[in-house]
C-alpha positions as CSV (number, residue, x, y, z in Angstrom):
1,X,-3.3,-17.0,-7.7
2,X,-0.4,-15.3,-9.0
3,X,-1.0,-12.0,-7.3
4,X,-1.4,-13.5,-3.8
5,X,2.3,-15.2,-4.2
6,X,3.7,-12.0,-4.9
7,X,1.8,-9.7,-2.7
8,X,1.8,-11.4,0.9
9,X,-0.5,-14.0,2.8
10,X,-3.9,-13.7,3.7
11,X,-5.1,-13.4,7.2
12,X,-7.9,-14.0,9.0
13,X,-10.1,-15.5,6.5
14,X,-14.2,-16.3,8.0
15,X,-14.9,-20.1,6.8
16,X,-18.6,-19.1,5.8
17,X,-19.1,-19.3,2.0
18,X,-20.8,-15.8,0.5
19,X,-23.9,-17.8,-0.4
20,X,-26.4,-16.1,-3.4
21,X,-23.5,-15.0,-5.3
22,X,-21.5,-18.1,-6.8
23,X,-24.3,-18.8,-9.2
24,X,-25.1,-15.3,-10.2
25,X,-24.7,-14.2,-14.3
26,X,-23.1,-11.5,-16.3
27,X,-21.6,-10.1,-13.0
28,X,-21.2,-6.7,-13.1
29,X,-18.5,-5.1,-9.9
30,X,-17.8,-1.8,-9.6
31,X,-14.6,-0.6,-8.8
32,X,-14.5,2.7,-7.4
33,X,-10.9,4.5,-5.9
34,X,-9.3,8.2,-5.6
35,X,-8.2,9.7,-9.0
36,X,-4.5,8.9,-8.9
37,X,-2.4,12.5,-7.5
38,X,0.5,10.6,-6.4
39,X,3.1,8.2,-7.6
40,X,1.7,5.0,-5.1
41,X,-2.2,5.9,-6.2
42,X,-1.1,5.8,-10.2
43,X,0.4,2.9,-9.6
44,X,-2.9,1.5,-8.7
45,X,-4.6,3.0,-11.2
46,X,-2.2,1.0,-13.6
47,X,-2.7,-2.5,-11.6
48,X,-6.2,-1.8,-11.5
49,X,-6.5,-1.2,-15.2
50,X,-4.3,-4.4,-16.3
51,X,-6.4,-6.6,-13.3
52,X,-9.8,-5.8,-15.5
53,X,-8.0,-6.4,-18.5
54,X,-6.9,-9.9,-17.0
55,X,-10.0,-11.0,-15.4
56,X,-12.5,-9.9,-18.6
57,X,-10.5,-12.1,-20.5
58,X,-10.6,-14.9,-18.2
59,X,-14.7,-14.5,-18.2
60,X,-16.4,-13.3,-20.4
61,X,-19.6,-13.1,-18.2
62,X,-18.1,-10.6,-15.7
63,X,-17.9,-6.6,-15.9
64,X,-15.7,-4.7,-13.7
65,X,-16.4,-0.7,-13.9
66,X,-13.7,1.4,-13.3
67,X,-14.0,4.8,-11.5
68,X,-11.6,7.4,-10.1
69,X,-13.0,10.1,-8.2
70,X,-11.2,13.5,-7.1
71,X,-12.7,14.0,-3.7
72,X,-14.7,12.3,-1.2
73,X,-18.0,13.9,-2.8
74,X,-17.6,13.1,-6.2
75,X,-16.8,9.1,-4.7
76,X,-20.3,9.6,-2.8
77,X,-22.0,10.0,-6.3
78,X,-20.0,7.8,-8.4
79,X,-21.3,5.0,-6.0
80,X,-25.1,6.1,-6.3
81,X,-24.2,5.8,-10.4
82,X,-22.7,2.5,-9.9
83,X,-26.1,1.3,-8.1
84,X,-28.6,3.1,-10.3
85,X,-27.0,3.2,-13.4
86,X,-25.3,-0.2,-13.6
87,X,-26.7,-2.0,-10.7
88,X,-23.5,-3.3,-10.1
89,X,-23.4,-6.9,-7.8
90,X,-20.6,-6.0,-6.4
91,X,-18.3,-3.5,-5.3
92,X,-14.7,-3.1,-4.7
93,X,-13.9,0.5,-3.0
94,X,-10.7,2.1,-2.5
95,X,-12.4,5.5,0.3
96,X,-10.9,8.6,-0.6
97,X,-11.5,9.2,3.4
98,X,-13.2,7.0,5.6
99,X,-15.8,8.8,7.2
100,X,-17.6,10.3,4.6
101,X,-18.1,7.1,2.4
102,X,-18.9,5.5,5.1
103,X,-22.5,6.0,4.4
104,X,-22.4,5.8,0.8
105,X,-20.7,2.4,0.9
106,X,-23.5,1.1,3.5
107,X,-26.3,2.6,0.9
108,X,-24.4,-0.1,-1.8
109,X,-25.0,-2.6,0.4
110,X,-28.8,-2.2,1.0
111,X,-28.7,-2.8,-2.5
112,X,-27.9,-6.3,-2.3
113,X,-24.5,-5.8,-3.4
114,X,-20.7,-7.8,-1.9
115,X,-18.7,-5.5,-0.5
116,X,-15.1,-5.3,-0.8
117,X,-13.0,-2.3,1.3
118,X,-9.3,-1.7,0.3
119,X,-6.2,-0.2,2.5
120,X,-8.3,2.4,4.1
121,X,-11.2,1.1,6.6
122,X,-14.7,2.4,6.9
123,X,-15.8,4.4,9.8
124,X,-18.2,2.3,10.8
125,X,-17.4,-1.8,11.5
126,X,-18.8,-4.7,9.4
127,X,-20.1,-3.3,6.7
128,X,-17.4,-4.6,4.2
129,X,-18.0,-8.6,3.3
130,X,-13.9,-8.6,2.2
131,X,-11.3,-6.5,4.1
132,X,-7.6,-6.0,1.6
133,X,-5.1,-4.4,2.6
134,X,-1.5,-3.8,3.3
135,X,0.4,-4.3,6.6
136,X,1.3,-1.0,8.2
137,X,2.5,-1.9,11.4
138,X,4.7,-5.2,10.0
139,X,6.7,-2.5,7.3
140,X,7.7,-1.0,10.8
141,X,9.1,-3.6,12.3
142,X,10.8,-5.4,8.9
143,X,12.6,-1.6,8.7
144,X,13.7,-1.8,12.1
145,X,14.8,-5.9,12.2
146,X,16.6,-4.5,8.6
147,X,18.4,-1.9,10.5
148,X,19.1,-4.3,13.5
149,X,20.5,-6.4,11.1
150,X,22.8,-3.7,9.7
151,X,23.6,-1.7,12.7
152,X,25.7,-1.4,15.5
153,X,24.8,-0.5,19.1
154,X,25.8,3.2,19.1
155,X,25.1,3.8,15.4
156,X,22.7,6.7,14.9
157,X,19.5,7.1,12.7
158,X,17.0,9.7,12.0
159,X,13.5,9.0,10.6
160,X,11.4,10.8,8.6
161,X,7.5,9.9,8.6
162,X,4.7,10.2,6.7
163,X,1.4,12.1,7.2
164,X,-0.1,12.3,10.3
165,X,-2.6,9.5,10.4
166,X,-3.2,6.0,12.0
167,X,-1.4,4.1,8.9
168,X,1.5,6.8,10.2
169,X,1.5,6.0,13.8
170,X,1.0,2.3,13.0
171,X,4.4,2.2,11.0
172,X,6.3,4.6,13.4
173,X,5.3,3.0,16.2
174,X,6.1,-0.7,15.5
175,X,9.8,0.9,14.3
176,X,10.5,1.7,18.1
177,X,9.2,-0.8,19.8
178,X,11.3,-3.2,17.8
179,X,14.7,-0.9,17.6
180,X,13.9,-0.9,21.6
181,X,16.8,-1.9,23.4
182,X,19.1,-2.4,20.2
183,X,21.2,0.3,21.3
184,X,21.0,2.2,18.0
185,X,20.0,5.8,18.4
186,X,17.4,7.6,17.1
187,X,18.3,11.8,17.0
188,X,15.2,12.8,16.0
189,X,12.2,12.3,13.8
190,X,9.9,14.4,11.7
191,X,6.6,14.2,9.0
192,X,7.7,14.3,5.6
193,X,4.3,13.9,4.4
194,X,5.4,11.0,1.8
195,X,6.6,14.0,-0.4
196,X,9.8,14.0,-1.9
197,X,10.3,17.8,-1.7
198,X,9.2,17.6,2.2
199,X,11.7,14.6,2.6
200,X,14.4,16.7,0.3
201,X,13.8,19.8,3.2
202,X,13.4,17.6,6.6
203,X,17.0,15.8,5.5
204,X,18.6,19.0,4.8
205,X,17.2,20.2,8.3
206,X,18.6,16.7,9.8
207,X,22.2,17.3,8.0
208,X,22.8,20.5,9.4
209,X,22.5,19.6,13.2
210,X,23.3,16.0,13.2
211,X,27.3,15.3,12.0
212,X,26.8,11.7,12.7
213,X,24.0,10.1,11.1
214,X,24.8,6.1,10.0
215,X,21.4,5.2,8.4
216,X,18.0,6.8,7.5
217,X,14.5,5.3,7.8
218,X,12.4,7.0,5.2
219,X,9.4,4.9,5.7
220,X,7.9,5.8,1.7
221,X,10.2,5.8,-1.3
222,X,9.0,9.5,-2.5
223,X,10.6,10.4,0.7
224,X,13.4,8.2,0.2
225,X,14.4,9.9,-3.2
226,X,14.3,13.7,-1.4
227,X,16.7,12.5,1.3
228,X,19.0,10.7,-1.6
229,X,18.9,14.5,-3.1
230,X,19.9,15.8,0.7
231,X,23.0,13.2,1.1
232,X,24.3,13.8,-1.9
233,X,23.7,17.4,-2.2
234,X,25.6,17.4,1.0
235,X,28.2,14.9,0.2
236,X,26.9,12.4,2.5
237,X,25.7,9.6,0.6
238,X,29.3,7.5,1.6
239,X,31.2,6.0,4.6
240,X,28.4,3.0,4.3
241,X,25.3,5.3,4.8
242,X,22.0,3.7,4.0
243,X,18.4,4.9,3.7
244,X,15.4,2.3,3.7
245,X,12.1,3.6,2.1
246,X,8.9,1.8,1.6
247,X,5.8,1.1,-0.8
248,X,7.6,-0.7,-4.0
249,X,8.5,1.9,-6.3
250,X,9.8,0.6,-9.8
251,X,12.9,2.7,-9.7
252,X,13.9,1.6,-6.3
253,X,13.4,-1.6,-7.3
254,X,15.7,-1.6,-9.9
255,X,18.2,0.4,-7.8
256,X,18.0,-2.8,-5.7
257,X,18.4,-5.1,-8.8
258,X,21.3,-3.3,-10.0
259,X,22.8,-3.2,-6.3
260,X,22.7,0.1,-5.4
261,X,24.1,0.5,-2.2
262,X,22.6,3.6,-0.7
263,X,19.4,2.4,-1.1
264,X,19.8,-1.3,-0.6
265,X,16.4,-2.9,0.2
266,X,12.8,-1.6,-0.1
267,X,10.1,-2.9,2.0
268,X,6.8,-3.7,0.2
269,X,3.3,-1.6,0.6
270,X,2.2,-2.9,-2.7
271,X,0.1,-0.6,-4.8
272,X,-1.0,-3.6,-6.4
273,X,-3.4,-4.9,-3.5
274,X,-6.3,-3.5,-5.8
275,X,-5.7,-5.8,-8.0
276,X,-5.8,-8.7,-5.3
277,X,-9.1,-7.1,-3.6
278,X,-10.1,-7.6,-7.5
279,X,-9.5,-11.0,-7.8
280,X,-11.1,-12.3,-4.3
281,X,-14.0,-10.4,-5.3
282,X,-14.4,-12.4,-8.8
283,X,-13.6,-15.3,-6.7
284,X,-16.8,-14.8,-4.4
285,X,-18.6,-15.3,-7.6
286,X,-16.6,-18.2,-9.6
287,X,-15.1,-20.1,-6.9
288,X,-17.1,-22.7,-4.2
289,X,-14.3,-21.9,-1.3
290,X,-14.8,-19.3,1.4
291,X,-13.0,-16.0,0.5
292,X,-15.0,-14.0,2.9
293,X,-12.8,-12.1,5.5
294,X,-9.5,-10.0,5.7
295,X,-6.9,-10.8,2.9
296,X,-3.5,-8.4,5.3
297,X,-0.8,-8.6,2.7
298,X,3.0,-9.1,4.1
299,X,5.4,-6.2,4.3
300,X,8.4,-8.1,2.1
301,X,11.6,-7.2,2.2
302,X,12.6,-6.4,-1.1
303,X,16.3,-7.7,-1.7
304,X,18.1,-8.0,-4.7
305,X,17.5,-11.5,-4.4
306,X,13.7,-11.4,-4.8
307,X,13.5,-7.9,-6.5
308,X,12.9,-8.9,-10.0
309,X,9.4,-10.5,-8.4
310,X,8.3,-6.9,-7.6
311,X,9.6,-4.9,-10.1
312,X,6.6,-4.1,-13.1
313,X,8.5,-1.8,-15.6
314,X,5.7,-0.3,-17.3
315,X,3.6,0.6,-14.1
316,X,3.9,4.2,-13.6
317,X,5.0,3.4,-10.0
């Protein structure tokens, strides 16, 4: 499909066919994620949206239900709606967290239903028939082989993470081991919370004690654009200084295409992967190959080469 070109490769997939549901009629699949408060999550909203638009069209027997939720608990319930109420063959679920839908999720299951779990994992292993998600630990390392690539031994960086979680330590942590032994050094690094205002206030702290800094690894593009404020606030932003973010937003994307230099490459966490999780769910139903398994999409480096391939001008994100 068109979206798996784009998006990355998929990993891992199990060469059992989901038997019982290739022959099933009017197909009704839930679709149930957080109520977009961020830039990244209304970007999926908007991929969502045009992915049941797309794949309504393309049959007419199947009926994808669309529900955001604002918290974990209102999630809970929207999945006991989707069962009762619509009795929904399938479900595609975005958790809000992971260990409180844990449970709900397993109670769709009991009902018969396919299970598909996007970016954020379940508490509990094997519940989930199809696994989508980004690569957290690969948009590490295709920062640091960027900065490798760009850098000299000697050169100085800071970094400026997200929020404390796994998905941050996963990305942080591949970054080091693969700017190990480079020679490029790192003065220090600090949560930014994938805010722009926290990135905007980190970099300022970063500017003031650091006189020499050659590159910044932003890791999200909201923090990307506070630490673009802090350069050029300070009158930084020259003297071949870069910053590399992360995630795909549409305006870095076009800073790429129109060759921006400060911000020169993005590397992809692609809001869009509901929209793939989507399609290999309708796939379990319409197609006779195997799309059971874990579908890991690839952290791309987003050049102005290959930019206008990620760049969706009417997504909010």
């Amino acid at each position: 499909m068109k979206t798996f070109s784009k998006l990355g490769a998929l990993a891992t997939v199990a060469t059992i066919a989901l038997t019982g549901w290739a022959n099933a009629e009017n197909i009704k699949i839930g679709v149930s994620y957080p109520t977009p408060t961020h830039a990244w999550a209304a970007g999926m909203n908007w991929h969502a949206e045009k992915a049941e638009e797309r794949l309504e069209a393309l049959y007419p027997d199947v009926d994808l239900i669309l529900v955001n939720s604002p918290d974990p608990s209102a999630q809970a319930s929207a999945l006991e709606d989707l069962v009762s109420v619509h009795q929904i063959d399938a479900l595609v679920v975005l958790p809000f967290e992971s260990e409180p839908l844990t449970d709900p999720v397993l109670n769709v299951k009991k009902s018969g239903a396919l299970i598909t779990v996007v970016d954020r994992g379940l508490s509990q292993p094997g519940i989930e028939d199809i696994y989508v998600a980004g690569n957290n630990p690969e948009l590490g390392r295709v920062s640091a082989q960027y900065m490798k690539g760009r850098l000299k031994e000697g050169d100085n960086i800071v970094i400026l993470r997200g929020i404390p979680t796994l998905i941050d330590n996963e990305r942080f942590d591949a970054f080091m081991a693969e700017i190990e032994g480079s020679g490029i050094n790192v003065l220090d690094h600090k949560h930014a919370n994938w805010n722009r205002d926290d990135g905007f206030e980190v970099m300022q702290d970063f500017l003031s004690r650091f006189p020499d800094i050659d590159a910044v690894w932003a890791q999200d593009d909201d923090i990307a654009i506070g630490v673009v404020a802090a350069l050029k606030q300070a009158g930084r932003d020259g003297n071949g200084m870069f910053v590399v973010g992360g995630a795909g937003m549409k305006e870095t994307i076009k800073g790429i295409m129109d060759g921006n230099e400060l911000v020169p490459v993005d590397v992809l966490y692609p809001p869009a992967m509901i929209a793939t999780a989507m399609d290999v769910t309708v796939a379990a139903f319409k197609s006779n190959g195997p799309v059971a398994g874990r579908y890991i999409l690839g952290a791309t480096l987003i050049t102005p080469e290959n930019a206008a391939s990620f760049y969706f001008p009417d997504s909010p994100f």
